[in-house]
ROVEXLO-30374 format. One line per 5 residues: number of its first residue (from 0); their letters; for each residue x negated, y, z of C-alpha. Coordinates in Angstrom, 2 decimals, always signed. Each point is the difference from the previous one (the first is absolute). Layout:
REM ROVEXLO-30374
NUM	A	X Y Z ~ ...
***
This chain:
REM ROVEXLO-30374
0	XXXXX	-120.46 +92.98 +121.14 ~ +2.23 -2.77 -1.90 ~ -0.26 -0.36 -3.74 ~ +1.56 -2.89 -1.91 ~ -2.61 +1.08 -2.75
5	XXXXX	+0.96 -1.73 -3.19 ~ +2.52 -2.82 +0.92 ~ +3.19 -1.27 +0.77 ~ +2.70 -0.60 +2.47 ~ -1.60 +1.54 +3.37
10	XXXXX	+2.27 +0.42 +3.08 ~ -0.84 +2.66 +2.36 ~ +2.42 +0.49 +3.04 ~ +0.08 +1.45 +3.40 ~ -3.30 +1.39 -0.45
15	XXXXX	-1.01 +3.51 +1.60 ~ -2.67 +1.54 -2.12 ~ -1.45 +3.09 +0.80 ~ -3.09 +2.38 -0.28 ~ -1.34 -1.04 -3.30
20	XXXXX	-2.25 +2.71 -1.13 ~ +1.77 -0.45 -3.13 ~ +2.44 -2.50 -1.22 ~ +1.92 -2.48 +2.66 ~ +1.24 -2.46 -2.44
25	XXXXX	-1.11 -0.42 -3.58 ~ +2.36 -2.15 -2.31 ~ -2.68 -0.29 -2.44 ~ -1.89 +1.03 -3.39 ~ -3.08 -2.15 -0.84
30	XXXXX	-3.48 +1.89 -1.37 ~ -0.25 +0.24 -3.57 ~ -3.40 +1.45 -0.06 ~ +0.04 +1.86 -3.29 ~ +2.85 +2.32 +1.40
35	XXXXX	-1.67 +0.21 +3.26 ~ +0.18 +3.74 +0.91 ~ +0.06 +0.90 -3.88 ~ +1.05 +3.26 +0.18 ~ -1.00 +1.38 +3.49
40	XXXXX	-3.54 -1.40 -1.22 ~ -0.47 -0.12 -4.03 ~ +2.22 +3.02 -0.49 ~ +1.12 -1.48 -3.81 ~ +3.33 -1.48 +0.50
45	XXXXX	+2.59 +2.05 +2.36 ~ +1.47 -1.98 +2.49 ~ +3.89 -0.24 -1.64 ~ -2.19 -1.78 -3.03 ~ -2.36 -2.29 +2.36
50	XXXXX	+3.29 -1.14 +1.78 ~ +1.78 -1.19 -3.32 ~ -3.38 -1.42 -0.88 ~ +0.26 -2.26 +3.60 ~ +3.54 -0.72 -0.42
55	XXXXX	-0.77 -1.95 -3.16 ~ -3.04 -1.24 +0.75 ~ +1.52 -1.60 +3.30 ~ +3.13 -1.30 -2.25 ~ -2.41 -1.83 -2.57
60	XXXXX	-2.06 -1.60 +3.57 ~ +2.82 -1.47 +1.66 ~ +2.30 +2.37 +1.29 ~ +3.44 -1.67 +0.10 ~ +2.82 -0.46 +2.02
65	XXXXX	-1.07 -3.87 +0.60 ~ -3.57 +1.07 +1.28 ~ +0.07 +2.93 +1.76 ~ +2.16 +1.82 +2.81 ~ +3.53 -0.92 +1.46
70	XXXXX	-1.62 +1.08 +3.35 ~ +2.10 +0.68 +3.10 ~ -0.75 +3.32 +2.91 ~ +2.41 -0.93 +2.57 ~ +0.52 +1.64 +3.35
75	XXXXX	-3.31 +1.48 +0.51 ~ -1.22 +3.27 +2.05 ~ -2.54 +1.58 -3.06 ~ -0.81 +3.59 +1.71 ~ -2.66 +2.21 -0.08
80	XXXXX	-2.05 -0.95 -2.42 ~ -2.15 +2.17 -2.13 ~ +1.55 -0.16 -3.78 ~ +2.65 -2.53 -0.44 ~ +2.03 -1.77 +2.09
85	XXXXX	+0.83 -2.76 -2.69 ~ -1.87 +0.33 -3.20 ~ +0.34 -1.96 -3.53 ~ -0.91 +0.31 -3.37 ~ +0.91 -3.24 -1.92
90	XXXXX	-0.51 -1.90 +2.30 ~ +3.57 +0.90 +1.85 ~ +2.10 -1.17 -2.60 ~ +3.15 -1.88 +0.97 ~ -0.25 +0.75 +3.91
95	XXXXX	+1.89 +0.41 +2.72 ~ -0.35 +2.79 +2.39 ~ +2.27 +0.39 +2.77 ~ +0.90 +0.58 +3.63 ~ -3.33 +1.95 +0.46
100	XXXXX	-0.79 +2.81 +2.47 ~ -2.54 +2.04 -2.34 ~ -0.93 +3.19 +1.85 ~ -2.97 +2.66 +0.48 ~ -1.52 -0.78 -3.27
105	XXXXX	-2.88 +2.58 -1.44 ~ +0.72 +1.96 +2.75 ~ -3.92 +0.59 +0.88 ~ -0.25 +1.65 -3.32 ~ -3.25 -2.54 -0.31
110	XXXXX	+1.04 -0.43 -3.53 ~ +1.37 +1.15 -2.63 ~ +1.04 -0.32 -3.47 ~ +2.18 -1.68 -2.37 ~ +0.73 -3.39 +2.30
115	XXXXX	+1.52 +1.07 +3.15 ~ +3.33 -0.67 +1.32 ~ +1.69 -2.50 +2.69 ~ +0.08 -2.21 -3.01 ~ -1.64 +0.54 -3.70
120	XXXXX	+0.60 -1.96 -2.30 ~ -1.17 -0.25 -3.77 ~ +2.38 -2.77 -1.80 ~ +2.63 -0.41 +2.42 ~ +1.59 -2.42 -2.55
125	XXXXX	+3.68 -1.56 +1.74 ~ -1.72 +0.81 +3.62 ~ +2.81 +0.19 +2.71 ~ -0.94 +2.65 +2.86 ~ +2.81 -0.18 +2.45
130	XXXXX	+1.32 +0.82 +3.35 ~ -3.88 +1.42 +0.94 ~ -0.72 +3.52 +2.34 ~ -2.05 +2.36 -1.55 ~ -0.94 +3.10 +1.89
135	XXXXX	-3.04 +2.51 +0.10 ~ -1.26 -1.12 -2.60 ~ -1.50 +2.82 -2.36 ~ +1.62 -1.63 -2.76 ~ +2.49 -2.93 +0.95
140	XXXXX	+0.48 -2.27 -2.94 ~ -1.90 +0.73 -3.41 ~ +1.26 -2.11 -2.71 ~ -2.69 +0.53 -3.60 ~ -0.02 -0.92 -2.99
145	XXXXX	+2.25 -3.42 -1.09 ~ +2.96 +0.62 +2.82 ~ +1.84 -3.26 -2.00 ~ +2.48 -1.44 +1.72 ~ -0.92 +1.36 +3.25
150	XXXXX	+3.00 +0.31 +2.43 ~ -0.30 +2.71 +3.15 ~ +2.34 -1.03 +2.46 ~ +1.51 +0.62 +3.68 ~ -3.16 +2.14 +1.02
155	XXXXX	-0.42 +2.90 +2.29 ~ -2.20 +2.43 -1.13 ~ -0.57 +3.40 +2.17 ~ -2.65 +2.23 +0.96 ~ -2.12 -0.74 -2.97
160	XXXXX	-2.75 +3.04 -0.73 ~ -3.32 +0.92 +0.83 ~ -0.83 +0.81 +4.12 ~ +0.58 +3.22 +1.18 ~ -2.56 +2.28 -1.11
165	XXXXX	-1.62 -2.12 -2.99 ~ -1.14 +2.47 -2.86 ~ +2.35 -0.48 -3.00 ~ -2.85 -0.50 -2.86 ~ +2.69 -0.74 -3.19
170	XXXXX	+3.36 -0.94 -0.69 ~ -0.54 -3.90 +0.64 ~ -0.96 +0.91 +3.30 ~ +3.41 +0.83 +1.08 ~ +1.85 -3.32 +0.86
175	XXXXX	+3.16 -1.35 -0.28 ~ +1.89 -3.46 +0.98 ~ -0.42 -1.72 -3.30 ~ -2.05 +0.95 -2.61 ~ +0.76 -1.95 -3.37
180	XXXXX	-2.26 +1.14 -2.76 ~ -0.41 -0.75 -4.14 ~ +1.96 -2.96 +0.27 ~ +3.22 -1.60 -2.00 ~ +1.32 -1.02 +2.09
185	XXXXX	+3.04 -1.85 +0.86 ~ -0.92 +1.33 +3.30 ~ +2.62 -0.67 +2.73 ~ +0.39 +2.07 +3.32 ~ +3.13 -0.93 +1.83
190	XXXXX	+1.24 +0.43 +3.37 ~ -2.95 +2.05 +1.91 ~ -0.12 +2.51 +2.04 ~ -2.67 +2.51 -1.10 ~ +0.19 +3.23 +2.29
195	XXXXX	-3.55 +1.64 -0.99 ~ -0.63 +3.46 -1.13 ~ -0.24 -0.90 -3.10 ~ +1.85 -3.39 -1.06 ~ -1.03 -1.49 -3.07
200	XXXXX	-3.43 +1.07 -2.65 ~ +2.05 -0.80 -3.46 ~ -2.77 +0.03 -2.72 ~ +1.58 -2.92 -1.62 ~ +3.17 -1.45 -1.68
205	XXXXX	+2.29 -3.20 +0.35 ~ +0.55 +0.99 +3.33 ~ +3.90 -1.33 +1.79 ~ +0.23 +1.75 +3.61 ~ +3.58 -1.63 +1.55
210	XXXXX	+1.49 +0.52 +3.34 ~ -3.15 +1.98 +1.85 ~ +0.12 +2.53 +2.39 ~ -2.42 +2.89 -1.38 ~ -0.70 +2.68 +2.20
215	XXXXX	-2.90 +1.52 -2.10 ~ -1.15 +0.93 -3.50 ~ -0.86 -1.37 -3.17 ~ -3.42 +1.89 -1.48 ~ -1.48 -0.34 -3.45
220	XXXXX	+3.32 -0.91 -1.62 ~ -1.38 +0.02 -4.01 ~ -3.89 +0.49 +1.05 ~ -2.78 -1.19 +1.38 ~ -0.35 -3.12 -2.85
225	XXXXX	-2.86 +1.53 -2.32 ~ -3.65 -0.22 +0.97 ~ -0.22 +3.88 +0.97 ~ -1.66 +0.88 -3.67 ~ -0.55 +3.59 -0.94
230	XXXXX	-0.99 +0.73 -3.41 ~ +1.45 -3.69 -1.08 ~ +2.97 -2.09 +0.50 ~ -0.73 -2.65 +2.41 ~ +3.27 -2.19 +0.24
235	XXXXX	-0.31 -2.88 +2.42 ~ +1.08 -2.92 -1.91 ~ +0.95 -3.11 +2.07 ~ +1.07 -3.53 +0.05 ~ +2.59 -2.10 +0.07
240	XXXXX	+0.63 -3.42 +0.64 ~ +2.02 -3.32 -1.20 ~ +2.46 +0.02 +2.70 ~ -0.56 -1.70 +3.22 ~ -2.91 -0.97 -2.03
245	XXXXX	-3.96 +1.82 +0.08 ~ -0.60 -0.48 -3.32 ~ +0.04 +3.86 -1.57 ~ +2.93 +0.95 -2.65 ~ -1.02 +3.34 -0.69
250	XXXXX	-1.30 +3.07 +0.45 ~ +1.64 +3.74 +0.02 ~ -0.11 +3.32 +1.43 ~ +2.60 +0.95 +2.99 ~ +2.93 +2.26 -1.75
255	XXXXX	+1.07 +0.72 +3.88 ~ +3.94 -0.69 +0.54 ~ +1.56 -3.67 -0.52 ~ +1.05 +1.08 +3.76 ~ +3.20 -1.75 +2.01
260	XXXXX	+1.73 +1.74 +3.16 ~ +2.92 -1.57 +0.88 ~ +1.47 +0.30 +3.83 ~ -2.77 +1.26 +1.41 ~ +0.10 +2.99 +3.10
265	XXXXX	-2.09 +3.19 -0.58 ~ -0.47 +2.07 +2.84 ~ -2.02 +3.43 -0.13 ~ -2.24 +0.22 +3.62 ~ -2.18 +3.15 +0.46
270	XXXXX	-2.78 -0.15 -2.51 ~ -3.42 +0.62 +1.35 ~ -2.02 +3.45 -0.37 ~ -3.42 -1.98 -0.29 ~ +1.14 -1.96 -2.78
275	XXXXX	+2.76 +3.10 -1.66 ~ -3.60 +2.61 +0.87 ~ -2.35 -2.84 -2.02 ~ +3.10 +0.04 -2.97 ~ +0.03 +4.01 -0.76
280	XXXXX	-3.75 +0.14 +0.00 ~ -0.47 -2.35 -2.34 ~ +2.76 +1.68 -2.13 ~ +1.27 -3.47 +0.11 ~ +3.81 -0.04 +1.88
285	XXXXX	+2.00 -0.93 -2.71 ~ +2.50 -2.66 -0.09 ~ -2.69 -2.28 -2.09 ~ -2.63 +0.57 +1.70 ~ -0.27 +0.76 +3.94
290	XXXXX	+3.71 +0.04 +0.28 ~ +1.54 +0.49 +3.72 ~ +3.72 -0.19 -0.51 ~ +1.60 -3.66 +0.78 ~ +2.12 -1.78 -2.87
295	XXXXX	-0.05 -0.66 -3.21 ~ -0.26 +3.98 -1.47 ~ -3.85 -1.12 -1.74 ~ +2.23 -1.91 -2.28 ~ +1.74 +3.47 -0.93
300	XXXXX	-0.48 -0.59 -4.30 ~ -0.12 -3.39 -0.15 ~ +2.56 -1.49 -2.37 ~ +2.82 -2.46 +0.85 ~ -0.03 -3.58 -1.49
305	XXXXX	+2.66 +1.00 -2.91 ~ -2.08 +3.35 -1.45 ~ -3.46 -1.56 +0.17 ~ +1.36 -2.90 -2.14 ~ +2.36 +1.86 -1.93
310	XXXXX	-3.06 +1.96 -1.97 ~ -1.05 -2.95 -1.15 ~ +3.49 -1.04 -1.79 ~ -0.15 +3.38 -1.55 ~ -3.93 -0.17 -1.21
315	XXXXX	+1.30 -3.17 -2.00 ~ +3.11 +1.19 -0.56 ~ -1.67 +3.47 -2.13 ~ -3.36 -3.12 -0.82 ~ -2.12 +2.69 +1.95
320	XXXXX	-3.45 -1.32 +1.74 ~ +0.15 +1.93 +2.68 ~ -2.97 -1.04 +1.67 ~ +0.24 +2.45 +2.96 ~ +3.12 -2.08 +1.37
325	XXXXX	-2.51 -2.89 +1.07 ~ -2.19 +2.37 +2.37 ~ +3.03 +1.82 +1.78 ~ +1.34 -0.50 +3.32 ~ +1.74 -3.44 +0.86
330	XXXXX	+3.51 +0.21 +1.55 ~ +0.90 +0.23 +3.52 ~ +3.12 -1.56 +1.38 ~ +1.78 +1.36 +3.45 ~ +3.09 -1.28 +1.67
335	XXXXX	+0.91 +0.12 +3.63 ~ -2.59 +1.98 +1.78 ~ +1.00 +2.25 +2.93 ~ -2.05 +3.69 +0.44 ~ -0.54 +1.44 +3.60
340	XXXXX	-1.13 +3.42 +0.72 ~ -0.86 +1.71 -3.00 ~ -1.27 -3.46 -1.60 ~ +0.84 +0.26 -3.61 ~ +1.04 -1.94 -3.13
345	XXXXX	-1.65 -0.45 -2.75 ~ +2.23 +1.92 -2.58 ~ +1.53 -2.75 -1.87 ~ +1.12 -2.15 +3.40 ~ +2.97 -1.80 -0.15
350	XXXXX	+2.48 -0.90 +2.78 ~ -1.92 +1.55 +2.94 ~ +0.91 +2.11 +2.83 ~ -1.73 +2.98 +1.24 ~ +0.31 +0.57 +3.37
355	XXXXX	-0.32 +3.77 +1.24 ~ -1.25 -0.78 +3.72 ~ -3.75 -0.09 +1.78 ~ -0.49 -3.69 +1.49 ~ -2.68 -1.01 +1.91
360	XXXXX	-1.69 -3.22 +0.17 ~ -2.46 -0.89 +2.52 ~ -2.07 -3.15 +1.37 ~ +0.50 -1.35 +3.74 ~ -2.05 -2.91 +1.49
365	XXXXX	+1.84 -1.97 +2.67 ~ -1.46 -3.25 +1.78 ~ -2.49 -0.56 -3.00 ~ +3.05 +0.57 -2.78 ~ +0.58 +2.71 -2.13
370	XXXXX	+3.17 +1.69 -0.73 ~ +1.68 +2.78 -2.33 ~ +1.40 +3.15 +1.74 ~ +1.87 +1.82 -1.78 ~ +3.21 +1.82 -0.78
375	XXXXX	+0.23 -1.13 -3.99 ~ +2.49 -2.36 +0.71 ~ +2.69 +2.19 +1.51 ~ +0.01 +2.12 -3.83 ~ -0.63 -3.39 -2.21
380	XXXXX	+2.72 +0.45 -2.85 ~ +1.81 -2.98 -0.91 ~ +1.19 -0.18 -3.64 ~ -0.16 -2.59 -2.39 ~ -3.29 -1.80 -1.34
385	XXXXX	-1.37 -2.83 -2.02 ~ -1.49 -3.29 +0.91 ~ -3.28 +0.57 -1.61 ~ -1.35 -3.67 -1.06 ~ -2.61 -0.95 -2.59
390	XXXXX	+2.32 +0.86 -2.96 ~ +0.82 +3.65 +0.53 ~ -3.63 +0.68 +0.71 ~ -0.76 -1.52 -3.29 ~ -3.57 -0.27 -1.35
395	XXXXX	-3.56 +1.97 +0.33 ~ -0.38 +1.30 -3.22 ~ -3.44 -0.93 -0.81 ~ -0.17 -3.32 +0.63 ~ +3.70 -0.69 -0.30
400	XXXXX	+0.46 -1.76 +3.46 ~ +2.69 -0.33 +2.28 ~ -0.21 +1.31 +3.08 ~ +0.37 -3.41 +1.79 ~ -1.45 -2.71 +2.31
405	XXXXX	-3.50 -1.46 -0.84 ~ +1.53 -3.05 -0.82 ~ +2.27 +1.94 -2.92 ~ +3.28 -0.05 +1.89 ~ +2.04 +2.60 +0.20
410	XXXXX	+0.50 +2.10 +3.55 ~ +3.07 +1.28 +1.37 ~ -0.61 +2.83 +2.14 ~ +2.71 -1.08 +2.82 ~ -2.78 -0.46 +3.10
415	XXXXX	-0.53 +3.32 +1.70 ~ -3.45 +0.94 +2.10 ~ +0.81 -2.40 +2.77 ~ +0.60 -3.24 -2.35 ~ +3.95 +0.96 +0.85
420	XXXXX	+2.50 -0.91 -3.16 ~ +2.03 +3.09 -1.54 ~ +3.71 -0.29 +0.42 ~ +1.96 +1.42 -2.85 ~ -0.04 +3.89 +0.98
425	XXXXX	-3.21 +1.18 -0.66 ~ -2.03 +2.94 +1.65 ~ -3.42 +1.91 -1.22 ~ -3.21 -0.79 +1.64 ~ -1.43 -3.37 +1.68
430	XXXXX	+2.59 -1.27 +2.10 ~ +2.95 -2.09 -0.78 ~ +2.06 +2.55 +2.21 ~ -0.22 +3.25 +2.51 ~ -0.09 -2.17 +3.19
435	XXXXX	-3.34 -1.70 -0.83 ~ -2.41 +3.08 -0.08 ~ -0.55 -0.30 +3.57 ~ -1.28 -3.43 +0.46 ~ -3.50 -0.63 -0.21
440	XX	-2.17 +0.77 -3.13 ~ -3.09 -1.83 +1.00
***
């Protein structure tokens, strides 16, 4: 219905958009003819390949921070359309995204495919989504390919999966909050509230998740980044860029981990038979695939910072190529998180608290607002945790970036869901402390 197409600097506020048959707001590609439905029409060049092949065509005519993007989506209704509420792909680079009601997206089942989702972006390169609503959406926000610098902030996410009664056709059709896929990251997602069945779709690395309340799953934890071969290898190899720049740095395959948790709530809500039914008869509920249980346990294997780097020093230390180090799981690094009802830690978390008591955690509307019921609260254990700033989150391995502002400065993590500074005792989860929860979310 809107589409910025191929330029720069848009502003689109206090719009409602609805009923697009299929995308509400476009942020943009252009048509490069030659790639033009390659592979759903020529058959030659997979998709993964024809996407690499637009990426760098689009870099070499004019894609750049100084000509395209740096749009802004502010306080708009975008419901019930067709696909995509918001959609992007190069054209979204640099954006702003916030205070947005995005609801009832794809819920017609019109459409479907590999582009759906409240927002879906390709390229999200140092976009800001913040402080929007997403809800009923089959997917809520589906960040692929090129997540740079993208920060996730002060969102609600719930109710996010297909309509009642929609036939489960594969694994992608069972939805999730946010969905970050084959990217490097540094992907930020900080102070949201994600209460979904299933929380986050992890087929990715240089992922930070900091001070979130996370009352679902993570699924495909170490999967879902190859291009489903059979008889060969099919590795998805994908890029990354100059940061807070377009221009393209590199190109590798995901190695899955290069994962943050720090102060972040986990709580385990009843998992749902339709999606735990779909799991066994796919012979697919494991903890990397189709995983149910809430918390970091898919990271169960992973190593820590000091024994992923430490086989290194000893491969030079004995002059030993050993070549398998450089395709291994990255590290993960925990500190702080709190685990509700059977949620459970990955099993090297540090500093955490596990919490042996059912909580519930519900949605009211009152006079337009929304608001958090629930007992959490009352069993919230206080202990001692870390200011988590740009420092102790260090750097995305791949392309060895901070995770920081788009303007390279550093953030300190002392604003809680509301905008509300920290004082200096610190509790898990989005708020700054247990008094807030029951003021208004959105």
């Amino acid at each position: 219905m809107i589409g910025p197409h191929w330029s720069k600097g848009w502003i689109i506020e206090n719009c409602e958009v609805s009923d697009s048959k299929c995308s509400g707001i476009s942020l943009g590609k252009y048509l490069q003819p030659n790639n033009e439905n390659k592979w759903s029409l020529g058959f030659v060049k997979n998709g993964t390949q024809t996407e690499r092949d637009a990426i760098c065509q689009a870099q070499r005519e004019g894609w750049t921070k100084e000509r395209i993007g740096s749009h802004i989506i502010r306080g708009c209704d975008i419901h019930d359309c067709g696909q995509t509420g918001i959609v992007g792909h190069l054209g979204g680079v640099f954006s702003i995204i916030e205070d947005n009601h995005i609801h009832h997206i794809n819920n017609k089942q019109d459409l479907a495919g590999a582009e759906i989702g409240g927002i879906k972006m390709h390229a999200a390169i140092d976009v800001i989504i913040r402080r929007n609503h997403f809800h009923h959406c089959t997917r809520g926000l589906w960040l692929d390919w090129q997540a740079q610098g993208t920060r996730v902030t002060q969102n609600l996410f719930h109710d996010n999966m297909p309509p009642a009664g929609t036939f489960i056709s594969n694994d992608l059709a069972l939805a999730e909050d946010i969905f970050v896929e084959v990217s490097h990251g540094p992907t930020l997602i900080d102070h949201n509230i994600l209460l979904s069945a299933v929380a986050a779709r992890l087929a990715t690395q240089g992922l930070a998740f900091v001070h979130n309340l996370i009352a679902g799953s993570f699924t495909m934890v170490g999967q879902g980044t190859d291009n489903g071969g059979i008889q060969y290898p099919t590795p998805r190899y994908t890029p990354y860029h100059v940061p807070h720049r377009t221009e393209v740095d590199g190109f590798m395959t995901i190695l899955h981990g290069d994962a943050r948790f720090y102060n972040n709530i986990f709580v385990q809500q009843p998992i749902s038979e339709e999606y735990t039914a779909y799991a066994r008869s796919t012979s697919n509920d494991r903890l990397d695939l189709l995983n149910f249980i809430a918390g970091t346990k898919p990271y169960d294997g992973y190593p820590t910072h000091d024994a992923y780097f430490s086989q290194f020093t000893y491969a030079m230390a004995k002059n030993k190529a050993l070549r398998d180090l450089y395709y291994m799981h990255l590290p993960v690094y925990t500190g702080g998180n709190v685990f509700f009802g059977g949620a459970k830690p990955c099993d090297t978390e540090e500093n955490y608290q596990v919490v042996d008591r059912d909580v519930t955690i519900s949605l009211v509307e009152k006079d337009g607002q929304v608001y958090l019921d629930t007992n959490l609260f009352d069993a919230l254990p206080v202990f001692e945790l870390q200011m988590v700033d740009t420092d102790l989150l260090g750097e995305a391995f791949e392309p060895e970036q901070k995770f920081e502002n788009p303007d390279g400065t550093p953030i300190l993590f002392d604003r809680d869901y509301f905008g509300k500074k920290r004082g200096v005792d610190l509790i898990a989860g989005p708020f700054s402390s247990i008094d807030e929860w029951n003021q208004p979310l959105f």
